[in-house]
Structure formats: structure tokens, C-alpha cells
N, CA and C atoms of all chains as a GROMACS GRO file, in nm:
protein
  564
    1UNK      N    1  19.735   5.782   1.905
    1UNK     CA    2  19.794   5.869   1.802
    1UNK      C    3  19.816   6.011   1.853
    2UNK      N    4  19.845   6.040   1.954
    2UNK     CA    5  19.862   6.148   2.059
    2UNK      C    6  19.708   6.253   2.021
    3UNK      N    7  19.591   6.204   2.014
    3UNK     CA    8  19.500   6.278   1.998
    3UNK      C    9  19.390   6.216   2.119
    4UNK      N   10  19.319   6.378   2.135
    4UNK     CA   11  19.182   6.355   2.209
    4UNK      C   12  19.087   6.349   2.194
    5UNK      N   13  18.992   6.293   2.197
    5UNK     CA   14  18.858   6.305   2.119
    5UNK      C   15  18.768   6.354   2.224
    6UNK      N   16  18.689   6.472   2.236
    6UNK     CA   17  18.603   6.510   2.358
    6UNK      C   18  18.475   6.544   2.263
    7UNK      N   19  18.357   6.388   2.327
    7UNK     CA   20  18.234   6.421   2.289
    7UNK      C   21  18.191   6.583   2.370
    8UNK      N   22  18.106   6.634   2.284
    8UNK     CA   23  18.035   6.764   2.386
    8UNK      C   24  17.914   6.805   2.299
    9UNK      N   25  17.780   6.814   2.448
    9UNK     CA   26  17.688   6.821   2.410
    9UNK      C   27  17.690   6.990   2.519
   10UNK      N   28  17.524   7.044   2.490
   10UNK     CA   29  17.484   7.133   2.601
   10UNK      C   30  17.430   7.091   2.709
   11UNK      N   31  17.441   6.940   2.754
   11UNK     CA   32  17.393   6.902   2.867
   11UNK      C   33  17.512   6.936   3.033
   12UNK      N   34  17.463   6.895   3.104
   12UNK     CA   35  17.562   6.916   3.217
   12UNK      C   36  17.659   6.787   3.225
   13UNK      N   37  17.778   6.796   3.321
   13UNK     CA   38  17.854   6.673   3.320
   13UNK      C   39  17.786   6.562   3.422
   14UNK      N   40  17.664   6.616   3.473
   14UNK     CA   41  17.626   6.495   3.604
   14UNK      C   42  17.507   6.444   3.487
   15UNK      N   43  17.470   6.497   3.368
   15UNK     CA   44  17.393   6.456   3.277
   15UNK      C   45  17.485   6.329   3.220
   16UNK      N   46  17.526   6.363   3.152
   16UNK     CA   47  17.687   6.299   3.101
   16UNK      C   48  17.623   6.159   3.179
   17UNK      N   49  17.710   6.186   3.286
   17UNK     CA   50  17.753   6.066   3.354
   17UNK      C   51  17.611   5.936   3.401
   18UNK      N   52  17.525   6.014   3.412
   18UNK     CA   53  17.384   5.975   3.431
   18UNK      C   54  17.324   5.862   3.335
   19UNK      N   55  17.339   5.946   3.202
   19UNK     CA   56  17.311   5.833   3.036
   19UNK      C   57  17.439   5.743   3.009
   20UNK      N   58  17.566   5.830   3.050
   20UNK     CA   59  17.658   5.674   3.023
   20UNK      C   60  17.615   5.541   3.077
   21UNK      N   61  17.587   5.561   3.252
   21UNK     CA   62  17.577   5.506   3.319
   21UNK      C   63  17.476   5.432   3.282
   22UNK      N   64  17.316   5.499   3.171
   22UNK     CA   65  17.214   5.391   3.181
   22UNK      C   66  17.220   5.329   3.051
   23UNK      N   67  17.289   5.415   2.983
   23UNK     CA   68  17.275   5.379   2.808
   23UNK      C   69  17.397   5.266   2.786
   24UNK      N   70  17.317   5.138   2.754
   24UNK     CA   71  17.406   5.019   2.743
   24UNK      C   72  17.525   5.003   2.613
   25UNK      N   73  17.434   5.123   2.481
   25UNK     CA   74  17.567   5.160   2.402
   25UNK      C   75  17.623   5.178   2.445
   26UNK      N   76  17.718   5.270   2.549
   26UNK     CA   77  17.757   5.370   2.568
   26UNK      C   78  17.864   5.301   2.647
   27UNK      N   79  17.855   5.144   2.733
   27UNK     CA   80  17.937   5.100   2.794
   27UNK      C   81  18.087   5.075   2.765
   28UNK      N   82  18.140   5.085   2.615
   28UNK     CA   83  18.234   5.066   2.555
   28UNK      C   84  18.315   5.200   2.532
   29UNK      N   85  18.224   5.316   2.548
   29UNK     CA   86  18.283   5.445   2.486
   29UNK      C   87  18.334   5.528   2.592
   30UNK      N   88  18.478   5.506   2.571
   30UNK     CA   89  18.545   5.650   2.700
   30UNK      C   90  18.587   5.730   2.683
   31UNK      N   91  18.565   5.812   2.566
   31UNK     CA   92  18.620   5.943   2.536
   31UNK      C   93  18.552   6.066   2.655
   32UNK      N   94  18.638   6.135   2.701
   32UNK     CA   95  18.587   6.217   2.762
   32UNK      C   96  18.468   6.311   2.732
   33UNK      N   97  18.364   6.333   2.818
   33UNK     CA   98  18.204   6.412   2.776
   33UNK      C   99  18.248   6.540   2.856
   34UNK      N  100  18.245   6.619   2.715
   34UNK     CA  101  18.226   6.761   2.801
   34UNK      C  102  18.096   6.846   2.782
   35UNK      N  103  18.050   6.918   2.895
   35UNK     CA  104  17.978   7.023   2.925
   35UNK      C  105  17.995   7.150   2.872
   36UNK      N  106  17.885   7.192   2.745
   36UNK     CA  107  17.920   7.289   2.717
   36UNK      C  108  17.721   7.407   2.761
   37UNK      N  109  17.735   7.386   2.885
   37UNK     CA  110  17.607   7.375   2.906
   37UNK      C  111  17.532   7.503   2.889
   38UNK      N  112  17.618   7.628   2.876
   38UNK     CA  113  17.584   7.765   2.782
   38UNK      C  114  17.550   7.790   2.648
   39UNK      N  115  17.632   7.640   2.605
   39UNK     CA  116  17.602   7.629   2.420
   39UNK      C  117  17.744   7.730   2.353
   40UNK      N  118  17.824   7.802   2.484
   40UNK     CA  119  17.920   7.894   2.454
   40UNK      C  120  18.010   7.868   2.361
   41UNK      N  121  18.072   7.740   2.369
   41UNK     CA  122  18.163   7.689   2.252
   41UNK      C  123  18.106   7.643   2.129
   42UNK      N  124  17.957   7.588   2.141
   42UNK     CA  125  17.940   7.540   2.025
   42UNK      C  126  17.853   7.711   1.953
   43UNK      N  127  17.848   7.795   2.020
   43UNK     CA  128  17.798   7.901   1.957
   43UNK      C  129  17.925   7.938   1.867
   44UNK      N  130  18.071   7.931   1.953
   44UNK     CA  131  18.172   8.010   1.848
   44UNK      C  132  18.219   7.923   1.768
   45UNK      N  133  18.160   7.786   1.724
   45UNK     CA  134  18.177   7.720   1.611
   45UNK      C  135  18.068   7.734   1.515
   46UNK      N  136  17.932   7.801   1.563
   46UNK     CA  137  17.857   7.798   1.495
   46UNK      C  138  17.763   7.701   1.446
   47UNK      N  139  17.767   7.608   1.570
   47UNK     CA  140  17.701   7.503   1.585
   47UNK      C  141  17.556   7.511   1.684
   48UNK      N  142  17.549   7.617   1.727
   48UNK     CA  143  17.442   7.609   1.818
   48UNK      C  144  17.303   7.626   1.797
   49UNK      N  145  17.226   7.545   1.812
   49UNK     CA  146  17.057   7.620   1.766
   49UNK      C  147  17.015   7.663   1.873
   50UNK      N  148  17.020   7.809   1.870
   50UNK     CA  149  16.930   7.951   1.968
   50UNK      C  150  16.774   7.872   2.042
   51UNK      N  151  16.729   7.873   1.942
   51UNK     CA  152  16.566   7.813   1.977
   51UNK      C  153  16.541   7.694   2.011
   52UNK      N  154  16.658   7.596   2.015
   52UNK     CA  155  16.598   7.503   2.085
   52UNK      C  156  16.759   7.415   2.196
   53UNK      N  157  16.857   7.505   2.203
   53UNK     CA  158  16.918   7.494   2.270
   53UNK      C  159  16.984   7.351   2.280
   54UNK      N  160  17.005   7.319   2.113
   54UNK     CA  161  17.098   7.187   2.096
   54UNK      C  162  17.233   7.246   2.000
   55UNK      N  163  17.282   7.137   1.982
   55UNK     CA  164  17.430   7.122   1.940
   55UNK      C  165  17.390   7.125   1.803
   56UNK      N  166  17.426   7.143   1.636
   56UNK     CA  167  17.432   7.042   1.522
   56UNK      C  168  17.520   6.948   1.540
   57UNK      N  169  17.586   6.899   1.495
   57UNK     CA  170  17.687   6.712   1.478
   57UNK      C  171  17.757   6.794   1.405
   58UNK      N  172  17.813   6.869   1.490
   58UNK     CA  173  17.980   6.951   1.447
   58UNK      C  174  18.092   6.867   1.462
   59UNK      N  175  18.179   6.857   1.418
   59UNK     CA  176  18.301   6.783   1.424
   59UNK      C  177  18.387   6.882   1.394
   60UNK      N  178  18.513   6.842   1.470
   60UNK     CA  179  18.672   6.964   1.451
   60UNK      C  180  18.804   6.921   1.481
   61UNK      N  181  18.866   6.914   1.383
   61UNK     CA  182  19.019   6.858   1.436
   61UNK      C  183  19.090   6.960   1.452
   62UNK      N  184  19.119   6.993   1.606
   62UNK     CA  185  19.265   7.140   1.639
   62UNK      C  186  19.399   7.055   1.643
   63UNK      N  187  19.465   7.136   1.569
   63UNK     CA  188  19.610   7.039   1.597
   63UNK      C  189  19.671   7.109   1.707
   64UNK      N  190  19.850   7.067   1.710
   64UNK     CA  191  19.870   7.069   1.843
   64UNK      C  192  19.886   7.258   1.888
   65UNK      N  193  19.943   7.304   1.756
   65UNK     CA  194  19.999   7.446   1.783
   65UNK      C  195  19.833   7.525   1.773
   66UNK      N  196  19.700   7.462   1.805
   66UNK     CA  197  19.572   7.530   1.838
   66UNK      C  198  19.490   7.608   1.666
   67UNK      N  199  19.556   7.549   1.612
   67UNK     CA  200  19.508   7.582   1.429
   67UNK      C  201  19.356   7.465   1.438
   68UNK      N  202  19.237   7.565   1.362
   68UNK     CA  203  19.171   7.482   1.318
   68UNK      C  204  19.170   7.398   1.180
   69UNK      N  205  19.170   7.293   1.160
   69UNK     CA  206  19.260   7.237   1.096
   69UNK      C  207  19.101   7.167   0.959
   70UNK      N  208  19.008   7.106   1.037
   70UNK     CA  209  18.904   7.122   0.906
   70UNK      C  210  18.749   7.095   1.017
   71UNK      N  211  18.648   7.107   0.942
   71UNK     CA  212  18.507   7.096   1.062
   71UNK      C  213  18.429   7.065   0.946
   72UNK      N  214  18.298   6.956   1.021
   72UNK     CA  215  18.224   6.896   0.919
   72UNK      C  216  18.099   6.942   1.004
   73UNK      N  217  17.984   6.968   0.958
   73UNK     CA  218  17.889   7.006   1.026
   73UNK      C  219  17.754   6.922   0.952
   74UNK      N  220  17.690   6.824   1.026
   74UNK     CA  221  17.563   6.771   0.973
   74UNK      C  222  17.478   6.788   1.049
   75UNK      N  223  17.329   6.790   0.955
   75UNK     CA  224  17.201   6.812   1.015
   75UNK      C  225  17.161   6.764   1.167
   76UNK      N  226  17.087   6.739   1.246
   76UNK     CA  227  17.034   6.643   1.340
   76UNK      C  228  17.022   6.509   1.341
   77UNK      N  229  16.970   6.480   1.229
   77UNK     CA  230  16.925   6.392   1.179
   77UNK      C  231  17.008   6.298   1.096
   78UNK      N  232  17.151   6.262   1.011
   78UNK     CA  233  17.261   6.222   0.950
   78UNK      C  234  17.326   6.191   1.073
   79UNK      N  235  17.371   6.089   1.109
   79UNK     CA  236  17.462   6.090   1.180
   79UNK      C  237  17.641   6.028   1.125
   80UNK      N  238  17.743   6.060   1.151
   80UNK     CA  239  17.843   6.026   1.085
   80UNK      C  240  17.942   5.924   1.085
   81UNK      N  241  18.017   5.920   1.020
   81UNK     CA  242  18.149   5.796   0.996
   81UNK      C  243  18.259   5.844   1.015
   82UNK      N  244  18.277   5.741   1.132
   82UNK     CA  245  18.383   5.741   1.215
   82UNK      C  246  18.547   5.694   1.141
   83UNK      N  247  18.504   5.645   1.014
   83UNK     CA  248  18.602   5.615   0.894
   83UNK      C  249  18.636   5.706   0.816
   84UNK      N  250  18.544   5.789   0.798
   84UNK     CA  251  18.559   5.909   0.716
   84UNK      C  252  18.667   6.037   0.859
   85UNK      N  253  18.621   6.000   0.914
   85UNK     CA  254  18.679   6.163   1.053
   85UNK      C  255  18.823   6.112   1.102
   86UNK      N  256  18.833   5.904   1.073
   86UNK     CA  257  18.971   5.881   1.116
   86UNK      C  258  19.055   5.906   0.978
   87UNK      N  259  19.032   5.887   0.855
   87UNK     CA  260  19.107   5.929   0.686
   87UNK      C  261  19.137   6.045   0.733
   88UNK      N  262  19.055   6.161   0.728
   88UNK     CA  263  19.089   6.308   0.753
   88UNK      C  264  19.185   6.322   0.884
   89UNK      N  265  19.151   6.281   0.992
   89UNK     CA  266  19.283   6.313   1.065
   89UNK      C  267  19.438   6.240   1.049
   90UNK      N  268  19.404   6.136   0.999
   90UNK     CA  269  19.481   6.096   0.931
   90UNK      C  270  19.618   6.165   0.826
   91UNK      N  271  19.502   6.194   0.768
   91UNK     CA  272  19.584   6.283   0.657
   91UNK      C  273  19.591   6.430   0.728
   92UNK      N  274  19.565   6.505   0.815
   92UNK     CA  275  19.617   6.625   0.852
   92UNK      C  276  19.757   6.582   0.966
   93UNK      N  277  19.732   6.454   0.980
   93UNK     CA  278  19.827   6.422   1.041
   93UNK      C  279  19.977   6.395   0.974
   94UNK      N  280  19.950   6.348   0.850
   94UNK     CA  281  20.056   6.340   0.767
   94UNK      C  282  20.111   6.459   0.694
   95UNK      N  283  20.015   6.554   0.632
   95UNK     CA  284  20.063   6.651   0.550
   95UNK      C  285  20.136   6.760   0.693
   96UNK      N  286  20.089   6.710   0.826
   96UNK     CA  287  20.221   6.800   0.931
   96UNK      C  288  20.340   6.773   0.921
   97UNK      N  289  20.347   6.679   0.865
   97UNK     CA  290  20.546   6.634   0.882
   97UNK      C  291  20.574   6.639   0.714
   98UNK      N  292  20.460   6.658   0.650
   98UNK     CA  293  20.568   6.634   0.487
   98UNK      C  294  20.474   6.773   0.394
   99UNK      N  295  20.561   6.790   0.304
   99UNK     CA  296  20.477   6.937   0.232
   99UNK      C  297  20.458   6.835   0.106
  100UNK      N  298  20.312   6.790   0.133
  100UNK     CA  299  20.229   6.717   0.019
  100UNK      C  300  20.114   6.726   0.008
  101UNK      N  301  19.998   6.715  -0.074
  101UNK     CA  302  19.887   6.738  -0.125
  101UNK      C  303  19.837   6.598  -0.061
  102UNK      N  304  19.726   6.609  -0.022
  102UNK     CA  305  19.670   6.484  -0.002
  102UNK      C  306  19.539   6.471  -0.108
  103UNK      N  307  19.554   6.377  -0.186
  103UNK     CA  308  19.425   6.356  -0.288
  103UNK      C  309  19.273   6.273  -0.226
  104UNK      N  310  19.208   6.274  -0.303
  104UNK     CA  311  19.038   6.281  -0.266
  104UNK      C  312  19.050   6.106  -0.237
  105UNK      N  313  19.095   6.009  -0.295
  105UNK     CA  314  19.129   5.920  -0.296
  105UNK      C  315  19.222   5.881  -0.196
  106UNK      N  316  19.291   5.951  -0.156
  106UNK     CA  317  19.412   5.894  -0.003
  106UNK      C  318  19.358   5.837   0.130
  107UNK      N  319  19.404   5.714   0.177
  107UNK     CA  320  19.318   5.594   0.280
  107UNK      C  321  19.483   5.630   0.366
  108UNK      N  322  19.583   5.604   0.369
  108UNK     CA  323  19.632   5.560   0.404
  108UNK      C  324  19.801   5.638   0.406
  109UNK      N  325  19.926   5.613   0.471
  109UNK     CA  326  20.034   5.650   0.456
  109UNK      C  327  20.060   5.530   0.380
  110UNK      N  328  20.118   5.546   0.205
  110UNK     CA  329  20.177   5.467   0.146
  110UNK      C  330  20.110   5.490   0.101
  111UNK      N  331  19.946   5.572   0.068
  111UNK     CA  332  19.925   5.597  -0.062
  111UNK      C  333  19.977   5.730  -0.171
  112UNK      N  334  19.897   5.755  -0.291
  112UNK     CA  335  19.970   5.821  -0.359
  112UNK      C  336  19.931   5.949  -0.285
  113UNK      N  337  20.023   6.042  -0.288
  113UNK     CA  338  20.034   6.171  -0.278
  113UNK      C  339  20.076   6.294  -0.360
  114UNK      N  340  20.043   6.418  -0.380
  114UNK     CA  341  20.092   6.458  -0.454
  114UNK      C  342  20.153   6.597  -0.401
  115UNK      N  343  20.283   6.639  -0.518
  115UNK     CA  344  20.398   6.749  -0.428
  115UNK      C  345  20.340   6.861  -0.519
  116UNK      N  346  20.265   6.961  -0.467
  116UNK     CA  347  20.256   7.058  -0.588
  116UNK      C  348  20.377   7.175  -0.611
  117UNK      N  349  20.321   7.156  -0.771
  117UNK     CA  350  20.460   7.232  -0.823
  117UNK      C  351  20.395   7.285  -0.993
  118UNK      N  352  20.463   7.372  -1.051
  118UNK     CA  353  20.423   7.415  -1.193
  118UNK      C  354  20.407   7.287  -1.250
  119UNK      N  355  20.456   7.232  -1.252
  119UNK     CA  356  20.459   7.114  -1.356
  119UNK      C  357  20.333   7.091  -1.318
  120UNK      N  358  20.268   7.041  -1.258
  120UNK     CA  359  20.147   7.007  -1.193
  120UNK      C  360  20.021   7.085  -1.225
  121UNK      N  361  20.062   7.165  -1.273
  121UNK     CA  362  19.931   7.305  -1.340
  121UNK      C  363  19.876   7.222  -1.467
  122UNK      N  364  19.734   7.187  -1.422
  122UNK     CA  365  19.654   7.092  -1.546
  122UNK      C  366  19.672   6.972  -1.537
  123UNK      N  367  19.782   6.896  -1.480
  123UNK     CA  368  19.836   6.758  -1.528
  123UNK      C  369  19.830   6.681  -1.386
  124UNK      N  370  19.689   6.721  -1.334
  124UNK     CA  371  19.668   6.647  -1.201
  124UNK      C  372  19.643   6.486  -1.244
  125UNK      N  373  19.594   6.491  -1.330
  125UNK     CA  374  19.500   6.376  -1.417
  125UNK      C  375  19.640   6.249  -1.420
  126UNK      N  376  19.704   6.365  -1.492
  126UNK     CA  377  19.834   6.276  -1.557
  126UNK      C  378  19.905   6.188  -1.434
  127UNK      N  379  19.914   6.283  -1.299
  127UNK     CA  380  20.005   6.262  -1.184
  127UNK      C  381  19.988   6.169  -1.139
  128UNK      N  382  19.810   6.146  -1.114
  128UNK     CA  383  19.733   6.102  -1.038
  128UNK      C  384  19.753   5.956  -1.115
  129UNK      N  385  19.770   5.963  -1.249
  129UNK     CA  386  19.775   5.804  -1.307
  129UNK      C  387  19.951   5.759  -1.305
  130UNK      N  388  20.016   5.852  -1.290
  130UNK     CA  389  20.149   5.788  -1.320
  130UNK      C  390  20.257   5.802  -1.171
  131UNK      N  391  20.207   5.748  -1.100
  131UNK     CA  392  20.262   5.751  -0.924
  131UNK      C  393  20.312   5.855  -0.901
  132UNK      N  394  20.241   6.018  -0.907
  132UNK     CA  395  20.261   6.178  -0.877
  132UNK      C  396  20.351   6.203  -0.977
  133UNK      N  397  20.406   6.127  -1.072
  133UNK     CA  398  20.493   6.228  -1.194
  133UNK      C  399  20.401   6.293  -1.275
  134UNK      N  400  20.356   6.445  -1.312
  134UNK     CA  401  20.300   6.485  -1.385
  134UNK      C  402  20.307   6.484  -1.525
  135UNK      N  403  20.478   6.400  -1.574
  135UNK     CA  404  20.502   6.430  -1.738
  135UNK      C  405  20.419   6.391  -1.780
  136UNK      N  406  17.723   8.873   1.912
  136UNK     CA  407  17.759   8.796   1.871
  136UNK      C  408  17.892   8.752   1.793
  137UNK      N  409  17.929   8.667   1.840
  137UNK     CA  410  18.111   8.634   1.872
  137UNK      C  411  18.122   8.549   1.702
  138UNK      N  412  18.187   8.606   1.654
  138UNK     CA  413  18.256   8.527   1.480
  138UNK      C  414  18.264   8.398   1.498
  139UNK      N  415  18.245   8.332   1.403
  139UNK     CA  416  18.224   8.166   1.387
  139UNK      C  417  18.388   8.110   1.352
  140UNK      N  418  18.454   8.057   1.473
  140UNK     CA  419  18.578   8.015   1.372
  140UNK      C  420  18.578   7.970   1.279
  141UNK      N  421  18.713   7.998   1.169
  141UNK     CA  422  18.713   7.968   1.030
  141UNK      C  423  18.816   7.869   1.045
  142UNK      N  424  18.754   7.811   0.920
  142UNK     CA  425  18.897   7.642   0.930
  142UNK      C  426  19.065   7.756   0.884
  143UNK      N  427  19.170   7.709   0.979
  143UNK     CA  428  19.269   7.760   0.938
  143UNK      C  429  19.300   7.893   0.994
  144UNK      N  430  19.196   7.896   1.133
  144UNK     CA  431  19.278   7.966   1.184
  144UNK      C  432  19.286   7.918   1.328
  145UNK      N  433  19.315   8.073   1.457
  145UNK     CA  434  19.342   7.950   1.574
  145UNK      C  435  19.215   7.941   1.618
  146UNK      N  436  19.190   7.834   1.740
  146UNK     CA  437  19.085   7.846   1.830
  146UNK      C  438  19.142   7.918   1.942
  147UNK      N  439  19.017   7.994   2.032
  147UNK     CA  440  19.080   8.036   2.114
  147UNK      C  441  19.033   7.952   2.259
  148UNK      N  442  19.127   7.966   2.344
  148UNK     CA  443  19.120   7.866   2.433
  148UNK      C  444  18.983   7.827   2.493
  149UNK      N  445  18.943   7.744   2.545
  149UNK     CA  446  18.848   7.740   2.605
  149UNK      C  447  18.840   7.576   2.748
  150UNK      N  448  18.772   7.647   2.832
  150UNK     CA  449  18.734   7.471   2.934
  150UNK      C  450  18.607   7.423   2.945
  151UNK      N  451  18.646   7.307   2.943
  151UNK     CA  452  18.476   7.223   2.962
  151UNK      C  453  18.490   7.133   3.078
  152UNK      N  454  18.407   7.132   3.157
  152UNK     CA  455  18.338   7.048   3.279
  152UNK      C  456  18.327   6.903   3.211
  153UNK      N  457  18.385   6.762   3.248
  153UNK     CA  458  18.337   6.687   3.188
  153UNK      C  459  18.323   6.577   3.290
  154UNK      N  460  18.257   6.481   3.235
  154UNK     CA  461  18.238   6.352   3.307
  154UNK      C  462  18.361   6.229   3.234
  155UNK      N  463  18.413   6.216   3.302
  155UNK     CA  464  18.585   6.110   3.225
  155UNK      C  465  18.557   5.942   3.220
  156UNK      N  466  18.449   5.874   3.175
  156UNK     CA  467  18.411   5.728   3.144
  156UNK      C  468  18.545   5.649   3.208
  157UNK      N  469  18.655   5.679   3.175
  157UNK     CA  470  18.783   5.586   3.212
  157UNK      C  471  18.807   5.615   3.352
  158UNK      N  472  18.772   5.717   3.423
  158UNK     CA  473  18.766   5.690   3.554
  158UNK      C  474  18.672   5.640   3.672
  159UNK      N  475  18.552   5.712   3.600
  159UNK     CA  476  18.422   5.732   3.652
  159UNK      C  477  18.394   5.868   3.706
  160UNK      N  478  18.470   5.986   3.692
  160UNK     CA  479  18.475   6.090   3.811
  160UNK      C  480  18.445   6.183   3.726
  161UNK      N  481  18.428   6.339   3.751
  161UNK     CA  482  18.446   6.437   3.657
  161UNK      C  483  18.602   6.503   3.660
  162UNK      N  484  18.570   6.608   3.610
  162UNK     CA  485  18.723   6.677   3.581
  162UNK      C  486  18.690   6.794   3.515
  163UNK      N  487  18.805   6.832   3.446
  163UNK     CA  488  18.758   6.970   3.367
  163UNK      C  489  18.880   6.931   3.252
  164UNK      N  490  18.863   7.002   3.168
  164UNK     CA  491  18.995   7.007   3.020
  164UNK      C  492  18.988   7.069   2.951
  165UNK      N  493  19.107   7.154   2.926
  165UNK     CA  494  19.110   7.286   2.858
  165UNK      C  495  19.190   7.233   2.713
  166UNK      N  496  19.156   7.359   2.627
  166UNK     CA  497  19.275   7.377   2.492
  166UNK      C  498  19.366   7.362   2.566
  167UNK      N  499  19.415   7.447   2.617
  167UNK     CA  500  19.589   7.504   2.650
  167UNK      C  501  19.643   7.427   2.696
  168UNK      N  502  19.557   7.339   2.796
  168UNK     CA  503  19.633   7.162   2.813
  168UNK      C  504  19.691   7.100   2.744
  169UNK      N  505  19.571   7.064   2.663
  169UNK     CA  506  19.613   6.973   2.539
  169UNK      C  507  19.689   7.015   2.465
  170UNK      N  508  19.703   7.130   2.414
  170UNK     CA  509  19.825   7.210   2.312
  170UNK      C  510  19.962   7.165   2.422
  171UNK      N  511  19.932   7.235   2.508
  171UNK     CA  512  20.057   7.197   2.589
  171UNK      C  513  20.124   7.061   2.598
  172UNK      N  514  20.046   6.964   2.615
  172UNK     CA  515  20.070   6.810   2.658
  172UNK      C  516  20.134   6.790   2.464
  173UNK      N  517  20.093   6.869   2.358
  173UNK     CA  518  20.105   6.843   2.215
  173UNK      C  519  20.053   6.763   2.205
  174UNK      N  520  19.930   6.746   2.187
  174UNK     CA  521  19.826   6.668   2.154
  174UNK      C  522  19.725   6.783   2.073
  175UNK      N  523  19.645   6.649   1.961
  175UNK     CA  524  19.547   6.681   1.886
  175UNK      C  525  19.429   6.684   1.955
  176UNK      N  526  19.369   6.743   1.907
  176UNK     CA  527  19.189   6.798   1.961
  176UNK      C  528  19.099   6.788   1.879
  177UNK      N  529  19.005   6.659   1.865
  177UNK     CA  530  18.883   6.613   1.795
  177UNK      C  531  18.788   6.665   1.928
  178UNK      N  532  18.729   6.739   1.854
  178UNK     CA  533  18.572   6.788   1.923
  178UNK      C  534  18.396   6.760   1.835
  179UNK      N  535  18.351   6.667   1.933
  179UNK     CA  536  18.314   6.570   1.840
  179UNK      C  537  18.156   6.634   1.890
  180UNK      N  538  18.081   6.759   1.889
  180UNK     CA  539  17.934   6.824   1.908
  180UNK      C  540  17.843   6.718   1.857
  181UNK      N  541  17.703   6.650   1.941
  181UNK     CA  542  17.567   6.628   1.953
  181UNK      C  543  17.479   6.657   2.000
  182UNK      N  544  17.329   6.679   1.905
  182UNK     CA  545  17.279   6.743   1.993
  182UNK      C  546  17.232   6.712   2.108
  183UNK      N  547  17.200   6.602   2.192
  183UNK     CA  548  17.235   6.629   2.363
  183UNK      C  549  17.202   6.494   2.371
  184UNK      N  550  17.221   6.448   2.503
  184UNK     CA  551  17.222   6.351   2.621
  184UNK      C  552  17.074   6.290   2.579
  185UNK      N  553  17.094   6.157   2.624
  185UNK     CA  554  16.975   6.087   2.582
  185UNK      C  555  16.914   6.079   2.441
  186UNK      N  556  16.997   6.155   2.362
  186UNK     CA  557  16.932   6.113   2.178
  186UNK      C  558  17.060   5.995   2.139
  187UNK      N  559  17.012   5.974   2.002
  187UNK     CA  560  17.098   5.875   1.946
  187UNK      C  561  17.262   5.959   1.903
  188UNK      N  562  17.378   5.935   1.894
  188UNK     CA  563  17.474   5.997   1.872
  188UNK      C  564  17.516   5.964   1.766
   0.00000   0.00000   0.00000
């Protein structure tokens, strides 16, 4: 889908390559591992813990013209869905080519969408039940 | 201490050292690449090597 996905921890890249190599999960997964081994990038996301010199489970979709586009940030401990991060790019992927609302409910291209407009002031309810017509 | 990007605006460039699974080798990969090539950028932070992901 012309996208990259780059795991990145604060470890080094000969770290990286070390646990791919022993971690038998890991045999299936080739997204590129990057080194952020200053914590420098995940500091200017605001992901970094000072005191103990880990990452949080930041997530970030940049689109192509370098816009941050949305970021999910969970504890240590939660780890996330990979269903939930493909919907969302998904849909930032769609609302780039069309000027539409994407609702809380949207899985898919071909679901409902909505065009905001006055009419639409209050009568989300209405839209949302009658395939985006707000009458 | 450097401002926390905000959703909606830009990132500013940056490179990472990485290890590339589909080759076996390292490399390096920047923003400005990928913007360039027009490609999307999922940056997917854990906290490190050897925990569960």
C-alpha cells in the first residue's frame, strides 16, 4: 500500500539483528528495525522514559508530504492491534484522495462516510442512519 | 528540551541505523527518503530488544 512500517526501539541495530536472529517469533517479521539508540526520536515524540531509557508503544502514521497524521501511545504493559493501526491508516489513506469524514464505525472503502456540511449540524444521528443524507 | 510533535503537523526529518530482516544486512533510512520515494511512514516504538512486542 506504498507504506513503511519501521519497528524502533533504543537498542542498537547489531541488537536488532541479534534477537531477530534468536527470537523464533520474530522469523516471519521483516519490517525494517531501526536504532534509535539516543532515545532522540522517541524523545521528540514524547515517547521516551528518561529513567529507565525505554521506548512507550508509540505508534505514528507520517504521510507522504511528512504531516503527522495521528499517534497512539500505550503503557508498557498493553500491547496493541494490528487491526485497529491497519482501519486507521486505512482511513487516512482514504480521506487523502476524497474530502470526507470518516465515522467511528468505518472498516473499510465502501463503507458509510460522511461529507460535512450545514445540513449536517446536529443531524449526524440522522446521516449516520440514512446512507450520509442528513434530511 | 525539544517540543513533542503534535498530530497535524510536520515531522522533522530524521535517520535511523537499522537492521533490514529482508536482506539480512544493515542500512540506514531517513524521512526525506521515504517522503521522496512518496511513501507512508508507520513508526511503530517498543520498549526494547528482547521484551515481548
Amino acid at each position: 500500500m506504498g507504506a513503511e512500517l519501521i519497528t524502533v526501539s533504543c537498542d542498537t541495530h547489531f541488537t536488532h539483528l541479534a534477537w531477530h536472529t534468536v527470537e523464533k517469533e520474530l522469523r516471519d517479521v521483516k519490517f525494517k528495525m531501526g536504532s534509535d539508540k539516543t532515545g532522540e526520536l522517541a524523545r521528540s515524540f514524547g515517547v521516551y522514559i528518561e529513567d529507565a531509557g525505554l521506548a512507550l508503544r508509540g505508534t505514528y502514521l507520517i504521510a507522504p508530504d511528512g504531516k503527522l497524521l495521528f499517534s497512539e501511545v500505550n503503557f508498557l504493559n498493553v500491547g496493541r492491534n494490528i487491526d485497529e493501526l491497519m482501519r486507521k491508516f486505512k482511513a487516512a489513506l482514504y480521506v487523502s484522495k476524497k474530502d470526507e469524514g470518516i465515522p467511528s464505525g468505518w472498516n473499510e472503502e465502501g463503507d458509510l462516510t460522511l461529507k460535512p456540511s450545514a445540513k449536517m449540524v446536529g443531524k449526524v444521528h440522522e446521516a449516520l442512519a440514512n446512507d450520509g443524507n442528513p434530511a | 528540551m525539544t517540543e513533542t510533535i503534535q498530530v497535524g503537523t510536520e515531522v522533522p526529518d530524521f535517520t535511523l541505523n537499522t537492521y533490514e530482516p529482508e536482506t539480512g544486512d544493515f542500512g540506514s533510512i531517513s524521512l526525506s527518503d521515504l517522503k521522496s520515494s512518496g511513501k507512508w511512514t508507520i513508526l511503530f516504538f517498543y520498549p526494547a530488544d528482547f521484551t515481548f512486542v
